[in-house]
C-alpha positions in Angstrom: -43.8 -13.4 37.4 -43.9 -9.9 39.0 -40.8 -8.1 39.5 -40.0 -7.8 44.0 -40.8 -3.6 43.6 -44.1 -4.9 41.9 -44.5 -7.4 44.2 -43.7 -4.8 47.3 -46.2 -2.3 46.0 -49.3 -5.6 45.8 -48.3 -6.2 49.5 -48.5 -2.7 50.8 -52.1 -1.9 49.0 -53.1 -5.3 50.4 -52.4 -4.1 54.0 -53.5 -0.4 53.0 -57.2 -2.3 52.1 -56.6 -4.2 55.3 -56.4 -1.2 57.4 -59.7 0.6 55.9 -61.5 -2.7 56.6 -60.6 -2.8 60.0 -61.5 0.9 60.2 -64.6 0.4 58.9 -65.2 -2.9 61.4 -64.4 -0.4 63.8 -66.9 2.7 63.0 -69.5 0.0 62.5 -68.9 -1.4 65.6 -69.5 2.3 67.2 -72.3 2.6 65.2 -74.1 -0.7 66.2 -72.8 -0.7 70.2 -71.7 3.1 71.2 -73.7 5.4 69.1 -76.4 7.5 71.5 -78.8 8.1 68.9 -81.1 5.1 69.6 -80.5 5.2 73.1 -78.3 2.4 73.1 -76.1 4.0 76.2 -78.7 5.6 77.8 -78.9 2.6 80.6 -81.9 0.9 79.2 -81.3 -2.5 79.8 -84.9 -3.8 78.5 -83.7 -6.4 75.6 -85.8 -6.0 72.3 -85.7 -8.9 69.8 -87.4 -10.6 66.9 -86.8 -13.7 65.6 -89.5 -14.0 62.5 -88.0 -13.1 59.3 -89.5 -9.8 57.5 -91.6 -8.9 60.6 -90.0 -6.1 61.2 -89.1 -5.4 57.7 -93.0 -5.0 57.1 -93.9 -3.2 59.9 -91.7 -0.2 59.1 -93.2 -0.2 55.5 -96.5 -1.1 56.2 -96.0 1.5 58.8 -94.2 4.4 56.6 -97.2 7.4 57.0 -97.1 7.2 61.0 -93.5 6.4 61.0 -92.3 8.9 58.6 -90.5 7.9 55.8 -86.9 9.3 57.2 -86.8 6.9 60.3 -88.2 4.0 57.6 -85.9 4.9 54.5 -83.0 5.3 57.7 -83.6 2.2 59.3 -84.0 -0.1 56.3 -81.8 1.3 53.7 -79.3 2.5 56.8 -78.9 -1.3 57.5 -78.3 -2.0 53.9 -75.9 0.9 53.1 -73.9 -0.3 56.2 -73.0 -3.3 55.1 -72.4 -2.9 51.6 -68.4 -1.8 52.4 -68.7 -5.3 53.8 -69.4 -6.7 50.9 -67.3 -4.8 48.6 -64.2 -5.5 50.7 -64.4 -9.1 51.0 -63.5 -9.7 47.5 -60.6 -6.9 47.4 -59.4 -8.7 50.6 -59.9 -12.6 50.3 -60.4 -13.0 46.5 -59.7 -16.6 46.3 -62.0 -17.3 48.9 -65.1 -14.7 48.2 -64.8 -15.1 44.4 -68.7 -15.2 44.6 -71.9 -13.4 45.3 -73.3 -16.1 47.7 -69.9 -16.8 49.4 -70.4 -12.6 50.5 -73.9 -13.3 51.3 -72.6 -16.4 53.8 -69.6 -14.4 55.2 -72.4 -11.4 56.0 -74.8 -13.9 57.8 -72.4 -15.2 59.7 -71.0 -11.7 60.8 -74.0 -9.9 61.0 -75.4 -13.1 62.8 -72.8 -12.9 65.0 -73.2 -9.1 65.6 -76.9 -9.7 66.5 -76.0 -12.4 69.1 -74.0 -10.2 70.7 -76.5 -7.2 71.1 -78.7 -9.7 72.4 -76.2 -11.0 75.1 -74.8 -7.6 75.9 -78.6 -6.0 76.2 -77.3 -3.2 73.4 -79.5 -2.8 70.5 -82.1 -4.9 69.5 -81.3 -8.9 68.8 -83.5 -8.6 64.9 -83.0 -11.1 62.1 -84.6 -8.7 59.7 -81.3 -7.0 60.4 -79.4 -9.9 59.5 -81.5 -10.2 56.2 -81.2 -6.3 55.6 -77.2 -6.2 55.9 -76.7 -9.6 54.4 -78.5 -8.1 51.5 -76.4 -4.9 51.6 -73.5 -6.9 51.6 -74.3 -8.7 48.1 -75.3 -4.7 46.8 -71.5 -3.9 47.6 -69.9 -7.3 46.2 -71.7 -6.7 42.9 -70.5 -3.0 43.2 -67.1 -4.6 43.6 -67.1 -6.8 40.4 -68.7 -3.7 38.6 -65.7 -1.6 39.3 -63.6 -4.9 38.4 -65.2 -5.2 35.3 -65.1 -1.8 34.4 -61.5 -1.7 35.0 -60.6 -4.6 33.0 -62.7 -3.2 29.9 -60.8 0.2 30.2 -57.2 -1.3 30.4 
C-alpha cells in the first residue's frame, strides 16, 4: 500500500493531468468555434455539412494539385493532430475505464460527434463526419502514443 505523502503526490499529478486536459478542451474548443482563420466569426451564417463518410476526405486528396497540398496536409492531418492529445489523455486520466484502443476510439466519436452537432446547430464551422472519422482516428494515434510511452517506461524501470 502506498505511503499518504505517496499517495498525496498520485492525487496532485492526477489533478495537474486534469488541468492540461481541460486546457486543452479549452484551446480546441477556440480552435473549432472562435478561431478567424476559416471565417468562422466573420457573420457567415450559411451552414455547410456532409454526412457521407470519406466524401470529403477524397475530395481534398483527389483534389491536392488545385488545392495545394498545405491547405490538404492542414486540413486532414490538422484534424488528426488535434485530437491525438485526446486520445493520449484519456488513458492517463480514466485508465480503468479507457484501458483500450477501441474504448478511445468510442469516447472520440462520441465527443467529436458531439462537437460536430453542435457546429451544425450553432451555424459555426462545417457539420462533416469525415471530421469525426479524421479526429476519431487521431485519437487512437495518441492512445497508442500513450501506451508507447507506458511501455517504454515500464522496460526502463
Amino acid at each position: 500500500m502506498a505511503s499518504r505523502p505517496e499517495r498525496g503526490r498520485k492525487a496532485a499529478y492526477h489533478i495537474f493531468k486534469l488541468c492540461l486536459f481541460m486546457v486543452y478542451i479549452a484551446v480546441l474548443f477556440y480552435f473549432l468555434f472562435f478561431w478567424d482563420y476559416f471565417g468562422r466569426t466573420d457573420g457567415n451564417t450559411q451552414m455547410h455539412y456532409n454526412f457521407v463518410p470519406f466524401r470529403e476526405i477524397l475530395r481534398y486528396i483527389l483534389r491536392a494539385k488545385i488545392l495545394g497540398i498545405k491547405l490538404v496536409a492542414f486540413n486532414l492531418g490538422g484534424n488528426i493532430v488535434g485530437f491525438m492529445p485526446f486520445g493520449f489523455f484519456l488513458p492517463a486520466l480514466f485508465a480503468k475505464s479507457v484501458n483500450r484502443w477501441w474504448k478511445a476510439w468510442i469516447w472520440a466519436i462520441l465527443f467529436s460527434g458531439g462537437v460536430e452537432v453542435l457546429q451544425l446547430l450553432t451555424c459555426v464551422g462545417s457539420c462533416d463526419v469525415d471530421d469525426v472519422i479524421l479526429n476519431s482516428t487521431g485519437a487512437v494515434c495518441g492512445y497508442i502514443l500513450y501506451r508507447l510511452r507506458d511501455y517504454m517506461r515500464r522496460s526502463n524501470a
